[in-house]
Every structure is written in C-alpha cells, then in structure tokens.
N, C-alpha and C positions, 0 to 999 in steps of 0.2 A: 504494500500500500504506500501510496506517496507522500511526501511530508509538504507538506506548504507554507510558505514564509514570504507574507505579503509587506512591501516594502513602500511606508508612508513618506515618499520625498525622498528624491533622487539626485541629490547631491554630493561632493565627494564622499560625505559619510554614507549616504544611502545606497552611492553605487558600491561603496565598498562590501556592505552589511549584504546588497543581492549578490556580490560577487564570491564570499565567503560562504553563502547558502549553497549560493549555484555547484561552486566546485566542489563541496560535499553533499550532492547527489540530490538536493531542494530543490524542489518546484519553487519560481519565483516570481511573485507576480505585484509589479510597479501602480505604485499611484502617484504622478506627478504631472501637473498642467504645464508644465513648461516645456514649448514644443520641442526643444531643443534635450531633452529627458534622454531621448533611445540612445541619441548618437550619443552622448558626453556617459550614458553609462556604457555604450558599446565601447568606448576608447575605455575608461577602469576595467574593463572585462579583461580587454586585450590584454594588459599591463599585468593582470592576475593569473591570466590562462599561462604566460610566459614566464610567471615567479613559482607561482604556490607549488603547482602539481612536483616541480623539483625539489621542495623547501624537505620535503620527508622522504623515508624509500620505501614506501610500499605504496603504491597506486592508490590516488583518490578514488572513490566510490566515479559511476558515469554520471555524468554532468545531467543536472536536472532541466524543467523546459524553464524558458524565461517569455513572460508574457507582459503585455505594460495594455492598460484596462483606463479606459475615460472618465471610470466613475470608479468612486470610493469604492460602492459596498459590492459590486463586482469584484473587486482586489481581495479585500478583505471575509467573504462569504466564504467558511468551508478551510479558514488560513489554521493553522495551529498555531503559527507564531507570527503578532504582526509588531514589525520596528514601527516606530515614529522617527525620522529624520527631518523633521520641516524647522524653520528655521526658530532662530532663539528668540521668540516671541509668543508670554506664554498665553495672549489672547488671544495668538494662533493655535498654539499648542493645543486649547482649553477646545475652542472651535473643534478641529481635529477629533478629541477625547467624544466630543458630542453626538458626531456621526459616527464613531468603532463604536459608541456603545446603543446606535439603534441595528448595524449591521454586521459585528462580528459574533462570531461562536460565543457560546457562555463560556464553554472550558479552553478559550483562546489566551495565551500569555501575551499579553501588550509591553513591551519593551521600548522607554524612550533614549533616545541618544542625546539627549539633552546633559550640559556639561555644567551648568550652573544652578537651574532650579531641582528642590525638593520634591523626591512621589509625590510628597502628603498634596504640594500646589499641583500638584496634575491629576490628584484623584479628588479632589476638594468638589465637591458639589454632583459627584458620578457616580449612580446606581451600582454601577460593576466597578468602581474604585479599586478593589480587592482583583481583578485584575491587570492592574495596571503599576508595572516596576521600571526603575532607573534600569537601562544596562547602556553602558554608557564607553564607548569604545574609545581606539585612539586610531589616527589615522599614518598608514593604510590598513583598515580593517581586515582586508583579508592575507593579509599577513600577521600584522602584532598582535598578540593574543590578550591582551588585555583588555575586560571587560569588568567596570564596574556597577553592581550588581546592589541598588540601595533599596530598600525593603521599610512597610512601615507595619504596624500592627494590624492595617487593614488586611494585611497580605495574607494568606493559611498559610502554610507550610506545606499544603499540597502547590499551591502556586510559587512559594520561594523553589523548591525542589524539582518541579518541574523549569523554570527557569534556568538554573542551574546544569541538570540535564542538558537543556538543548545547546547552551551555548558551550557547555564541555565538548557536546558529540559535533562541532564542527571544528571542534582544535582548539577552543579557545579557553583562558583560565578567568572560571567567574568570579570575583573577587567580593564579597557580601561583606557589604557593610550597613549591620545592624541600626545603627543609630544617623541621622540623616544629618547633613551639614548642608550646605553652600557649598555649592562647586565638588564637593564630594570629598576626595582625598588627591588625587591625580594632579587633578589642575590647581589644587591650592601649592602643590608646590612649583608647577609651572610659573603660574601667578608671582609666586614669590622671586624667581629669576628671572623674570621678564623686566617685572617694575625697577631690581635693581639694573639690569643690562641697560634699558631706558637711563637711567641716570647716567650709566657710566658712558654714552653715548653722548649726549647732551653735555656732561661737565671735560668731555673733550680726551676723556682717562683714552677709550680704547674704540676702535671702529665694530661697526658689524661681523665683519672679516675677522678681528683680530677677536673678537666675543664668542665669536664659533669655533673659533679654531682651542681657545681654552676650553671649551667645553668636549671639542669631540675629538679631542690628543690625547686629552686628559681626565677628568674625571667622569665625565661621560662613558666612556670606554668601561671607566671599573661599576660603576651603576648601571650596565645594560649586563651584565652578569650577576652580580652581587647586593643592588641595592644600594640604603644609607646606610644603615645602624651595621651590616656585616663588614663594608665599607673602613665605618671607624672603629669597628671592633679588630678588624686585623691591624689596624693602624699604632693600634695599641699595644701591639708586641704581644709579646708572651702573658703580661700581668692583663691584657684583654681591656674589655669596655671601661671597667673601674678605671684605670688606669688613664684611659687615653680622656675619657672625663676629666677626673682628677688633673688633668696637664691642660687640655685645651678650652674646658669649660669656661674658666674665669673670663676667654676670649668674647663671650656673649654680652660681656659688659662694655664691651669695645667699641669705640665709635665708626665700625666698619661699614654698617648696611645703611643705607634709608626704605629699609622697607617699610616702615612705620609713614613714612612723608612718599606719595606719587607726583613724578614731574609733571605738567600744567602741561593736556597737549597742544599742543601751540602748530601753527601751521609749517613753524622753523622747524618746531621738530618732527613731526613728520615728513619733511619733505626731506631734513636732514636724513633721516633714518631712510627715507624710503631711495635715497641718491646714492649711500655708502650701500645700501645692498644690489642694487640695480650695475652697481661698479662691478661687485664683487663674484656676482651670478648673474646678470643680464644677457653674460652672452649665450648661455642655452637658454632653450624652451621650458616649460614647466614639464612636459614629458618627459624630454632629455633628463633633464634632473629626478624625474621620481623612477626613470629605468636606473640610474646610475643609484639613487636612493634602495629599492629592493633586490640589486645586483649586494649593495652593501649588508642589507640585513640578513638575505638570503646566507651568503656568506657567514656572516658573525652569528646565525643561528643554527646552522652548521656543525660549524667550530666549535660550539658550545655543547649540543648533542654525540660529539664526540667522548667529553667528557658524562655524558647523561649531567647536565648542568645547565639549569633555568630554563628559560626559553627550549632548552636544547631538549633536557629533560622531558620537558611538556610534550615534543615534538614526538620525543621517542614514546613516550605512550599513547600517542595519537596514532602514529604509523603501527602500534600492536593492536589497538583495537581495529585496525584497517584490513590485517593479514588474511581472515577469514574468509570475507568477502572480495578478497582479490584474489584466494585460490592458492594461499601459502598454507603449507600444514609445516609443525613443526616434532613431528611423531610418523616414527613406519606406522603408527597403526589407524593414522588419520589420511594413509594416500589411498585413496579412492581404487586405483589401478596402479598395482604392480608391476605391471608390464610395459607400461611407457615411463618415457622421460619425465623426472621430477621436475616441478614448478621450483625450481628454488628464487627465482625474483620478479619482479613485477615491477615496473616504477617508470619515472620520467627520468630525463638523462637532466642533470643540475644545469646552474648557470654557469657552476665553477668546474664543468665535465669539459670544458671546451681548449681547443688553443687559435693560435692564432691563425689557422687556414680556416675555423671556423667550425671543426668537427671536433669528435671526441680525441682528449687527447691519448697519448699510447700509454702512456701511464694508468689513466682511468679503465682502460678493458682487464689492465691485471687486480686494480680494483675489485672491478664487479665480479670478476669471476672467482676474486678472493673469495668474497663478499657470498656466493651462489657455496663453496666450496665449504664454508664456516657451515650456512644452514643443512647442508648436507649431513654435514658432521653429526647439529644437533640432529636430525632425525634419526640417524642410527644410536644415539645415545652419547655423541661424547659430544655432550654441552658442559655451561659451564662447571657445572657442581662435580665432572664428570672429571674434567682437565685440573678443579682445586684438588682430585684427591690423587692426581701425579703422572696424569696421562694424555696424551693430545697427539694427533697426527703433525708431522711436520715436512714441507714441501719440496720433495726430492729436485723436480724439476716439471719444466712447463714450454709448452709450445704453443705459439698465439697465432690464428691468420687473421689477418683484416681481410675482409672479405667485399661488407658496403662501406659506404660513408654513413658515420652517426653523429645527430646533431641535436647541441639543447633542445630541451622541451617535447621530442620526441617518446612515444609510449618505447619500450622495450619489457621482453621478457628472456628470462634464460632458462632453460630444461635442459636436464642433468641425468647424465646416465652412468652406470657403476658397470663398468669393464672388467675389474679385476677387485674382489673384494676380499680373497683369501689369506691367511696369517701375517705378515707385518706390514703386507700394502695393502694400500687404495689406488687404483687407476680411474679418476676420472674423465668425463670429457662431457665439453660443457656446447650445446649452441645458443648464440644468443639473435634473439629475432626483433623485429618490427613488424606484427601482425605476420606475413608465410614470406615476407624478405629475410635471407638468413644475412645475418650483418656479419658475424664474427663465430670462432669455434675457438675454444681451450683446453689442453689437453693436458691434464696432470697429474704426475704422479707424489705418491704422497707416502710416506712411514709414519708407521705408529712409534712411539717414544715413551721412554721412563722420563717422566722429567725430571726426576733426582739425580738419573746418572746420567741424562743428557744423549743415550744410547738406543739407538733402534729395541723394542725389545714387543713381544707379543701383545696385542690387545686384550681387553677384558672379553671372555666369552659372551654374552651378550651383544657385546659390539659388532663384536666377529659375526656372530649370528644373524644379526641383522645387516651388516654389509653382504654376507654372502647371499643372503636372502635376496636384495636386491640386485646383485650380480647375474645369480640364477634369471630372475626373473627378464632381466634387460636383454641374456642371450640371444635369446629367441629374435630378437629385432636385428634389419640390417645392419651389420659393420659400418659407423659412420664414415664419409668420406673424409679421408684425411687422415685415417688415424694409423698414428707413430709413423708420422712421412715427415722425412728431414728437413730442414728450411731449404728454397729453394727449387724441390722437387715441383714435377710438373702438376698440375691440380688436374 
C-alpha cells in the first residue's frame, strides 16, 4: 500500500521535504499557487536525484509518483503525512491550519516547517489541534537529517510517535522537544551567530568571506561531527567538562559578544553585507553552489559513517533498515535460491566514486567488490563476532576487468558466486551490472587465517559448511567468462 505525503508550499523547504518523501518511495502530492511550483521543484528534484540515492549503500526504496493538484483538499485527501511549508506568516499559517482541518484525514500527522513560531500558535483555535506538530527541518532537507520535532500537550502520544516514525523511516533524526520555545533550539543558536557576524561586519572586524571561512576551517568542521558540549568536553583534556568550565567559564563575563544589543538594519548595512558577499560568491549560480554544497556534505557524511559517527551513524542505520527490501540477505538461510548468484550489493555509484575522465574511479571497483566480498563472508558466518573470536579470510589475490564505463549516480548491482569453497580457500568471483549491462567482473581469491598467529590455518566447520554448501550449489551454472584468465589474455 502506498504512503502519501502531501506537500503545503513548494518552496526550497517544500521542495526539499517532497524531495526526501519522493526518494524514499512517497507518493507526493504539491499544493502550491505559484505557477512557477513544478519547474523550481523539478530543479530541487534534480539536485537530490544526483546526491541522496549515493549518500548510503544500499538502494533507496523506487521512487514514488509526484503529483502537484490546484486545490488544497485534492493534495491533502487520503495524505498520511501533510508538511506545511508556506511562508513565515502565521495569519497565513492559521489560514492554511483552516482548510487541513475541513479536508485532511483524522488520523493525518500535520507537520509545520515553521522555524520560529510555537505548535500551541498553530493549533490555537483548531478542532484537530492535536494533530498538528513543529517538524521543522534545515535546509537541504533531503539530505541533512535534522528535524525538529516540538510537541504540546494537545499532542497523544499516538500522534508524537507516529511523527517520529515517519520522519525516522525517510533517514531523518527526529529530535523532540518536549517543552516549546521561540525559534525552537536550532535557530536560536543560529540566531545567536548571525547577530554577532552582523556586528563584526558592520564594526569593520572581518568580511563575509573572512566570517565563513572561520566558521567552516574551523569550528564548524568539529560541530558537524560532534556538537557543543562534546566539542568542549574534549577541549578539556583529560580532567573533561569540569575542567574546561573551570578554565574558560569566567570568559562569559567578558566583554566579547553583543549579543545582548542587535545592529540597526540600516540600508548601509545591508547593502554593505549584501556587496562583501556578492564579491565573494557572485560568480557562481545559486545551483553551482548548492551542487558544490551537497558534493560537500555528501562527502563529510560519508567520512563520518565510516566511522558509524553522527550523521554517518544515522546513515548506517538507515541503509540497514533498506537491505530487505533491496534484496540483500545477510544469512545462507535467508537466500531464497541457492543456485544462483548472490545479491551481495545494490546501491548508487557516490559522488566521491568518480575521477577525473568522469567514470568510476579504478580504485573504487576494488572497493565494491571489497565491499560484495565482506557480505559474503557475513553470510557464511564469519561476520563480525565471528573475526573478534580470531578468525577472518584474508585476500590472496584479485583480478579486475573493466568491462563498461560506470558513472555517479548510476543504479549498480553485484552477484557473487563461490567457485571454490573447500578447506582454507575461498574462490570468489564477482559480476557487477547496471540492470543486464555487465560493467565489470572480480575474481578473488581468499585464505582463511588464525588471527593470533597471522597464518593460513582451517576455518570453523560451520563456515566450511556453508561455503561448500554454496560452492556445491553454484557448480551446476556456467563457468563464468573470464575466469582465472591472465591480464591481457584475449576476452
């Protein structure tokens, strides 16, 4: 059954919010008067089509339909989940809450993207109030995962939870916050570096250029991992937060911020502020720069899930609850057929898969096929718990052909087949496709290992068992072509 997720105002936060439904598998359906709607979300589609689906390795769910409706209660009739995006006006807003509540579902979660006002001011005067919660994103929504999530007493707890739910199961981290402020928690510290940058601009300290670049050298960098408080907890050495309090605290008394006083906007300073940025980035496009923006996050969210850390973390649990439904098992006893090639991956090719002729680089196929080889492993049994108590194949050698050209953003899959699965080897060999184009093949062989003594030595029976199991099983299928043919040889 299909999920639907109607989208009130279609502006960069709304095209983003249809853009993060759509690519986890949502029916999308727009409500925006402004003719100009389709095109300006079809350009955010693009921009997501070409990030997201690489940002994880396991294939997003197939894209759901996107539909844009002339009237409200068409959109929102039959929606399970409908965003409000319209703009930060909450006699707009209020407007808006008027009509969802003569035309949406009873059991519909209404979610505003509003960044400033209170649920209680958007349920204030509304029958179905108790469906109606802050989630309140950052932009580009369909990447950053950050959704704030502000909840009043009118809410149940079947509605806080469902909430929660939906915005988990699209990748994103709902962040609930019980007790309702201004601006929320996000933007109040926005807020708070904005108003000082403003000063420092204005009293001549440092440009826009030069206020960015301190931010995203510097501590920016350790805040898109780690936060504040873990931030100056490590700051603090050994003796930790106590410590680093104890030392830098008394600085609060300092005459360093005016955050307390905001500079007067003055036509000077805006035009000031808006001349030093125009210098600094004027010469791309706002496109150019939000490709080179999610080329970046992409990137550093990445790097992070290398480590299963933040962002990265998130990611990695995102992409396991995706394995199912893209047809990865991670058990001989959940492959379906025996007798064919294992699924061992499924996924988009990254942004960071590429080089500079514009394909995959050579680097990246021993990646993936790394990558195909590890799940392998788990399915016969030597996963990790497997390798902590002293045992793991390790890769004799490997033979790679490039076959097509692969290129970001591209689907690929790889199916695995066990050539040789008796006493201290593994012979694998891998194809890797784009839908029935064969791209590339990998041929490897593998020893089992004591990890203590660093030496070839026999696998656990069990393991054995089930490599030979599917050895057996693979026989019976053609000889793939290529295999154990020297570099060079003729194809």
């Amino acid at each position: 059954m299909s999920k639907i997720a109607a989208i009130i105002g279609g502006g960069v936060i709304g095209g983003g919010w249809a853009a993060r439904f759509l690519l986890n598998g949502w029916d999308v359906r727009v409500f925006d008067p402004d003719p100009e709607a389709e095109r300006k979300i079809g350009e955010v589609l693009d921009n997501a089509r070409r990030s997201l689906p690489g940002l994880g390795n396991v294939a997003l769910p197939d894209e759901g339909r996107l539909s844009f409706h002339a009237e409200l209660a068409e959109a929102v009739s039959g929606a399970d989940w409908i965003q409000e995006s319209v703009p930060e006006r909450l006699d707009l807003k209020q407007k808006v809450y008027a009509e969802l509540e003569k035309h949406c579902d009873a059991d519909a979660v209404i979610g505003s993207s509003t960044s400033g006002f209170k649920p209680s001011e958007l349920q204030k005067g509304r029958g179905n109030g108790g469906q109606i919660v802050v989630a309140h994103p950052f932009n580009p929504v369909y990447l950053l995962p950050l959704a704030e999530v502000v909840t009043t007493a009118a809410n149940s707890q079947q509605v806080i939870a469902r909430a929660k739910e939906v915005i988990s199961s699209i990748g994103m981290y709902p962040l609930h916050l019980k007790k309702e402020i201004d601006a929320h928690v996000a933007d109040r510290f926005l807020e708070a570096v904005w108003r000082e940058a403003l000063w420092l601009v204005k009293d001549g300290i440092a440009t826009t250029e030069e206020i960015d670049n301190a931010i995203r050298y510097g501590f920016g960098i350790r805040w898109a991992q780690m936060g504040l408080f873990d931030t100056y907890r490590v700051a603090g050495g050994e003796a930790g937060m106590k410590h680093f309090m104890a030392q830098f605290g008394p600085c609060l008394t300092s005459p360093w911020t005016k955050l307390m006083d905001v500079p007067e906007f003055t036509d000077e300073l805006v035009d000031l502020i808006a001349g030093q940025s125009d210098a600094q980035s004027g010469h791309m496009s706002i496109r150019e720069m939000e490709r080179i923006r999610d080329d970046n996050l992409v990137g550093m969210m990445r790097a992070l899930g290398a480590n299963d850390w933040g962002t990265g973390a998130l990611q990695n649990a995102h992409d396991k609850s995706l394995e199912g439904e893209a047809g990865l098992v991670n058990s001989i006893d959940d492959i379906a057929d025996l007798s064919q090639p294992v699924l061992t991956q499924s996924r988009v090719v990254p942004l960071d898969w590429t080089d500079y002729n514009g394909h995959m680089t050579e680097s990246r196929y021993l990646d993936a096929f790394a990558q195909s080889t590890d799940r392998l492993m788990a399915i016969i049994g030597c996963d990790a718990e497997y390798i902590a108590s002293g045992g793991s194949y390790f890769t004799a050698e490997t033979h790679i052909r490039h076959i097509d050209e692969v290129h970001a953003g591209h689907p690929i899959q790889i199916k695995t087949r066990v050539i040789m699965g008796a006493g201290k080897k593994m012979h694998l060999w891998h194809d890797m496709y784009e839908g029935d184009r064969l791209l590339a093949t990998g041929e490897h062989m593998l020893l089992h290992v004591d990890l203590k003594t660093r030496r070839s030595a026999p696998p656990a029976a069990h393991i054995e068992a089930n490599l030979v199991k599917l050895a057996a099983a693979h026989a019976a299928l053609a000889a793939p072509d290529g295999l154990g043919r020297a570099i060079g040889a003729p194809r």
